[in-house]
C-alpha positions as CSV (number, residue, x, y, z in Angstrom):
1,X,-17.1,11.9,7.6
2,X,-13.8,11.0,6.9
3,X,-10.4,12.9,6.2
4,X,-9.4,12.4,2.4
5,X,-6.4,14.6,1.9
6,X,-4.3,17.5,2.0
7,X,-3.9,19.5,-1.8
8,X,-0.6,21.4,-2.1
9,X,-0.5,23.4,-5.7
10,X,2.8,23.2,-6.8
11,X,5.2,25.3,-9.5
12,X,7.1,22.8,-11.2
13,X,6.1,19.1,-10.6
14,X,9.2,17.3,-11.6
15,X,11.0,19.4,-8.7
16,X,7.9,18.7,-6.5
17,X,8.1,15.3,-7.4
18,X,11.5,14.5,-6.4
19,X,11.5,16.7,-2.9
20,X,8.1,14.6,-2.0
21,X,8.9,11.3,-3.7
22,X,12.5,10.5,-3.9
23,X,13.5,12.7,-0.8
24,X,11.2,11.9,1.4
25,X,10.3,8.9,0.6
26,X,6.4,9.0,-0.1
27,X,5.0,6.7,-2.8
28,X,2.7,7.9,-5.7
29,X,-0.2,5.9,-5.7
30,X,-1.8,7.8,-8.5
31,X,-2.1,10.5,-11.2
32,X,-4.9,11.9,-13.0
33,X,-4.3,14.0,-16.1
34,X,-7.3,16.1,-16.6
35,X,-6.5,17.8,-20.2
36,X,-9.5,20.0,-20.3
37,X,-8.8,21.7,-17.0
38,X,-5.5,21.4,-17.6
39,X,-4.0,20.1,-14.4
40,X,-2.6,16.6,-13.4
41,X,-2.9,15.6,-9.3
42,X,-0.5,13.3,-8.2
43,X,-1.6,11.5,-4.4
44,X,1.5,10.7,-2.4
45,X,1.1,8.3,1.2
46,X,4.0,7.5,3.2
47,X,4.8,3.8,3.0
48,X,2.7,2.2,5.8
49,X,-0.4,4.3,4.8
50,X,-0.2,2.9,1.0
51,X,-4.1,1.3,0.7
52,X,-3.9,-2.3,-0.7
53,X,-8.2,-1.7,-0.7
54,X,-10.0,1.7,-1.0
55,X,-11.5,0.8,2.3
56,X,-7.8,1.1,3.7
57,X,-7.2,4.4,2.1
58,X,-5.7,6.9,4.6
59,X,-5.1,10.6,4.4
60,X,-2.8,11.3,1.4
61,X,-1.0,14.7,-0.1
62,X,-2.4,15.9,-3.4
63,X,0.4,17.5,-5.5
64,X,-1.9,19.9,-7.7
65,X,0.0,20.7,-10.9
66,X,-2.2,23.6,-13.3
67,X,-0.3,23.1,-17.2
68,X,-1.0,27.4,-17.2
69,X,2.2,29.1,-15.3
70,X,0.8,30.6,-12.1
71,X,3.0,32.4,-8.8
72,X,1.9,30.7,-5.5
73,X,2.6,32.7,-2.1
74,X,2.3,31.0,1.0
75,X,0.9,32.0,4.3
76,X,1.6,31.0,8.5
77,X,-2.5,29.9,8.3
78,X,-1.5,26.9,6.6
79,X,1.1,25.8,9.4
80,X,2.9,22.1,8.1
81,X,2.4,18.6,7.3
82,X,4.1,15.8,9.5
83,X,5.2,12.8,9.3
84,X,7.1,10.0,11.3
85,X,10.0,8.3,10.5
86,X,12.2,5.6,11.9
87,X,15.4,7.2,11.6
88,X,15.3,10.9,11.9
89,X,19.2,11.3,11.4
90,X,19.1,9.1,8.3
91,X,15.8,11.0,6.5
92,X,17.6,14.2,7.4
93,X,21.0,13.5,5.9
94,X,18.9,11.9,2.8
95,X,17.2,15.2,2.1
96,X,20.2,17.1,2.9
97,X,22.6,15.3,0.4
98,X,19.5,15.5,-1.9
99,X,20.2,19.7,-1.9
100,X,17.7,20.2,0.8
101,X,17.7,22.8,4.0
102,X,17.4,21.6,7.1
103,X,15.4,24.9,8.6
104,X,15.3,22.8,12.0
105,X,17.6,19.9,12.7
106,X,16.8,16.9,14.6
107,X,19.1,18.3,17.9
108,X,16.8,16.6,20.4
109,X,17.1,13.5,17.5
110,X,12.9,13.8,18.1
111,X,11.9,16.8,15.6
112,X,13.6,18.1,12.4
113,X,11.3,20.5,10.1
114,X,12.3,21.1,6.4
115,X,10.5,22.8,3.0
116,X,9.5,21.5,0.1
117,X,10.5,23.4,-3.3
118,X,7.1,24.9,-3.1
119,X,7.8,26.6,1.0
120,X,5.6,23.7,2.7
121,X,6.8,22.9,5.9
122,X,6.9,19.7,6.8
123,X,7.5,18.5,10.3
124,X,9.2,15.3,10.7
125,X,9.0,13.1,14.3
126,X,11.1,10.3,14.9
127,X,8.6,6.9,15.2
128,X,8.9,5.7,19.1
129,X,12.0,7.3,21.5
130,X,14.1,10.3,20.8
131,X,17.6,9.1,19.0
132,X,20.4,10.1,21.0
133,X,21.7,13.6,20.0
134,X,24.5,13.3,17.4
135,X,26.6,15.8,15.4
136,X,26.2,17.4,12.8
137,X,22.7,18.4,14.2
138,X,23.5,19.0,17.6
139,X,25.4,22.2,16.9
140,X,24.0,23.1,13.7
141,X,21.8,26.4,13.6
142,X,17.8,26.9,12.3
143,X,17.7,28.3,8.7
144,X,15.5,30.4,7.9
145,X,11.2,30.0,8.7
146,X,9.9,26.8,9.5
């Protein structure tokens, strides 16, 4: 058995799209268009998970896009998706200055968690030792569920 991946449905993919891709930095590494279910899937790895072989595939997110309008509610079962990073300061101010929340800042500079446009949580860890606490996410506040 092996894990494949995790399938998030999502509202409006171009706003999906840019909170997953151009945010947070994961790289599509493909799309499949499926007209007569009308759906596209988009799989998103972070960078050092990209597969150069299928044998190398690792556990991706599936962006599941149906073409028919649907309302998605979330619930706490799910929990979040995590990921390292190598700067957590840096991929927090990114998505920040990209418009998004920070419902947890990086205070400990080890653990931030933010949403995606969709209400996933996604956990981020800083790869290796904690950074050294900085402003402005020592003093800033939680917002909102995370």
């Amino acid at each position: 058995m092996r894990y494949l991946h995790t399938m998030v449905r999502v509202a409006d993919l171009d706003a999906a799209l840019h909170f997953w891709r151009d945010l947070l930095g994961l790289v599509e590494t493909r799309r499949i268009d499926n007209e007569k279910g009308r759906f596209t899937l988009v799989f998103l790895a972070a960078d050092a998970d990209v597969p150069r072989t299928e044998a190398e595939r690792s556990p991706e997110v599936e962006l599941t896009y149906n073409w028919d309008p649907e309302t998605y509610s979330g619930g706490r079962n799910f929990g979040h998706l995590a990921y390292k990073v190598d700067d957590i300061h840096a991929a927090c101010q990114r998505l920040m200055d990209g418009g998004v929340v920070i419902n947890r800042p990086p205070r400990d500079g080890h653990m931030a968690f933010v949403r995606s446009p969709d209400g996933i949580s996604i956990e981020l860890l800083q790869e290796g030792e904690a950074l050294e606490p900085v402003e402005p996410w020592i003093s800033m506040p939680n917002t909102g569920a995370w």
